[in-house]
TIRO-715528 format. One line per field, with one value per residue (C-alpha): residue number from 1; residue in one letter; x, y, z. Coordinates in steps of 0.2 Angstrom, whole numbers, plus 5000, padded with zeros to 4 digits. Each point is the difference from the previous one (the first is absolute). Example, Ala and Ser with C-alpha at 12.3 -4.5 7.8 and 13.67 -1.06 7.14 Angstrom:
// TIRO-715528
n 1;2;
res a;s;
u 5062;5006;
v 4978;5017;
w 5039;4997;
This chain:
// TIRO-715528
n 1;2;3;4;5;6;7;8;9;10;11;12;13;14;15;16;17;18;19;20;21;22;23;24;25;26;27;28;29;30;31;32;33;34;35;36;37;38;39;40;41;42;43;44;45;46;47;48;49;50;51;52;53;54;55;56;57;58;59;60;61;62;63;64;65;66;67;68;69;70;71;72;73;74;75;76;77;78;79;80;81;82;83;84;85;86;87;88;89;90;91;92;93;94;95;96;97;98;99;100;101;102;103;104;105;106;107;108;109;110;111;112;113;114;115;116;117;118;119;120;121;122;123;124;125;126;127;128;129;130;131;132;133;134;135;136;137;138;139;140;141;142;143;144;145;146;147;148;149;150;151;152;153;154;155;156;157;158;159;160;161;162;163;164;165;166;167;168;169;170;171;172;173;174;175;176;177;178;179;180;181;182;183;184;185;186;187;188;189;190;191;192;193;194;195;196;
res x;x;x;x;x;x;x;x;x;x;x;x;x;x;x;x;x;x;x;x;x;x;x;x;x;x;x;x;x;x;x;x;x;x;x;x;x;x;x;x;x;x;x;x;x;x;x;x;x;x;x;x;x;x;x;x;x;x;x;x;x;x;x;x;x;x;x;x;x;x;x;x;x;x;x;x;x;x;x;x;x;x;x;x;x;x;x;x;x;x;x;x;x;x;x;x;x;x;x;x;x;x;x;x;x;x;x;x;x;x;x;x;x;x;x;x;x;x;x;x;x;x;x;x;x;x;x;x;x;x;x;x;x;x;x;x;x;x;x;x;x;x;x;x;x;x;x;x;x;x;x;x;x;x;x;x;x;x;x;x;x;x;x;x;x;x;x;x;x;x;x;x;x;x;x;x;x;x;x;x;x;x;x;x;x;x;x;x;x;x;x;x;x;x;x;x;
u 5056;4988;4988;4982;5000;5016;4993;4985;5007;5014;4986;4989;5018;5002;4982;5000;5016;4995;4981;5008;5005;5018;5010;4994;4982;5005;5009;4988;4986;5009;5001;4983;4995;5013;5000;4982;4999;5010;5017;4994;4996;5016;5010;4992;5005;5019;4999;4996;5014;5012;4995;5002;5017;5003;4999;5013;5013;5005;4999;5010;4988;5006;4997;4982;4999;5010;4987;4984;5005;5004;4985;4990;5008;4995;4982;5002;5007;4987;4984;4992;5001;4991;4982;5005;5007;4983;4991;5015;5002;5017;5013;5001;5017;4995;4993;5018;5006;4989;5006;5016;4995;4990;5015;5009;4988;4998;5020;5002;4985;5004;4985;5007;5016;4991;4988;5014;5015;4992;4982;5004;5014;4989;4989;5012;4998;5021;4996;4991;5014;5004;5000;5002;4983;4992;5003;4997;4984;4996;5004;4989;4984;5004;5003;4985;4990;5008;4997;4983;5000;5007;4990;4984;5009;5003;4983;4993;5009;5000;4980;5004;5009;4986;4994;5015;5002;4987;5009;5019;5003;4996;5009;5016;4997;5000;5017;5008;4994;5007;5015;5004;4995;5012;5012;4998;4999;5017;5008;4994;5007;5015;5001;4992;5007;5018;5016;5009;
v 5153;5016;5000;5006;5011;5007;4999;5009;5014;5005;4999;5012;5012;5000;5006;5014;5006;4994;5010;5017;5007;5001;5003;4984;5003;5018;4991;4989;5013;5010;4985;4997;5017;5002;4984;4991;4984;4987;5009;5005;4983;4994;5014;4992;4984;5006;5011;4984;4989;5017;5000;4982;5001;5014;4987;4989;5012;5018;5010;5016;5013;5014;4993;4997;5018;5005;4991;5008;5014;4997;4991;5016;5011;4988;5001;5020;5002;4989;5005;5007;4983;4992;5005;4992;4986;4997;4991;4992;4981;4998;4988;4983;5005;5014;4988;4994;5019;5003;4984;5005;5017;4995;4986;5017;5010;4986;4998;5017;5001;5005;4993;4984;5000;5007;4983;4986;5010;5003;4992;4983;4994;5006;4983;4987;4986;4998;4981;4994;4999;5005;5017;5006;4991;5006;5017;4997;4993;5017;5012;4989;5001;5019;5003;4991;5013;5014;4991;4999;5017;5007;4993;5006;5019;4997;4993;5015;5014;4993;5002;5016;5001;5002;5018;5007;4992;5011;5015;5005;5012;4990;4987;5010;5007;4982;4994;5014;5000;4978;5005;5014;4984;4988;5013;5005;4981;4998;5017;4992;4983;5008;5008;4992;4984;4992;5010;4983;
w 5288;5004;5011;4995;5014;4992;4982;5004;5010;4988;4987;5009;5001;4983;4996;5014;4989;4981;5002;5002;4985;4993;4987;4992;5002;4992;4984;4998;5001;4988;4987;5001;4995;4988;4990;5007;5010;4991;5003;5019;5004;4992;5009;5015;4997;4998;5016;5009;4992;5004;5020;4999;4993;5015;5010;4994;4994;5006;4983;4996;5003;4990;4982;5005;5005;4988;4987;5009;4997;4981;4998;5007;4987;4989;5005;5003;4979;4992;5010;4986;4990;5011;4997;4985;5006;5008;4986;4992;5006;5009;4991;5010;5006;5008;5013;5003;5002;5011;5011;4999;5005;5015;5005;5000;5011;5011;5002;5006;5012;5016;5008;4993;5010;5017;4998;4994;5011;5017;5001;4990;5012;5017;4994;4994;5014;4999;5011;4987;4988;4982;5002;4983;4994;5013;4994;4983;5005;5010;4987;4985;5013;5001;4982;4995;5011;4992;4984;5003;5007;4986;4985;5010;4999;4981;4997;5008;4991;4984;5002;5005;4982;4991;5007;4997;4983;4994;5005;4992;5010;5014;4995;4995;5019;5007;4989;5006;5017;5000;4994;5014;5014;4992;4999;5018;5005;4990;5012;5016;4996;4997;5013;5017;5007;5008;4992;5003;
């Protein structure tokens, strides 16, 4: 199967490129500040379960963008409710929503596709057979990093949460300010990669 040698190296590849924030780490950061730690952490989780999916299908890339962008409109018209939103507990299936809009995020990553489309393969030992597992092996090591990676950025901002919570304006500043990144997140998906 895969060496360790193998194993360890691609894992250390996929942390030199999950530390640096993305558009993930940006989404999920927003979350945290807009809807507190339970929806981060659960955007999180969906991000992962998106990259993984990365690496076993090529997604159209255009109805993620496209739903970036409408969900930073989203975030950009309903800024002002969420200071108010702040003290009100979040229905349970908002934690699903949130998955799903992780998955979503996670789908369209760019960073996802650089990691599983040109680094992933450099460490698949093709002797030791069974390719495909191989690769699936690989790419849940890397997502577990990032996993890890991103639940520690949504545990931090959504203690950050709490100072801007105390605040309207400042919180109607950082809703709008969320939604311009996904936005802007959603515009450069569109419109960087292959034209293939």
């Amino acid at each position: 199967m895969i060496s360790t040698g193998h194993l360890v190296g691609f894992a250390l590849a996929s942390l030199v490129l999950i530390v640096i924030p993305g558009p993930g780490v940006l989404f999920i950061v927003g979350r945290a500040l807009a809807h507190g730690r339970r929806t981060a952490l659960a955007t999180a989780c969906g991000h992962a379960a998106g990259n993984y999916l990365v690496a076993a299908f090529v997604i159209v890339k255009v109805t993620g963008a496209l739903y970036l962008i409408w969900l930073g409109i989203h975030a950009i018209r309903h800024r002002k409710s969420l200071a108010g939103a702040f003290a009100v507990a979040l229905p349970p299936r908002e934690g699903w929503r949130a998955l799903r809009d992780g998955a979503a995020v996670g789908i369209t990553n760019p960073k996802a596709y650089i990691l599983f489309g040109a680094i992933l393969p450099q460490f698949v030992n093709r002797g030791a057979g069974n390719v495909p597992a191989q690769m699936l092996l690989l790419a849940l090591v890397s997502v577990s990093i990032g996993a890890i990676s991103d639940c520690s950025w949504a545990w931090a901002a959504s203690a950050v949460r709490t100072w801007f919570a105390r605040s309207p304006r400042r919180f109607e500043l950082v809703g709008g300010a969320g939604g311009l990144a996904m936005i802007g997140v959603g515009v450069t998906v569109a419109l960087t990669g292959r034209n293939s």
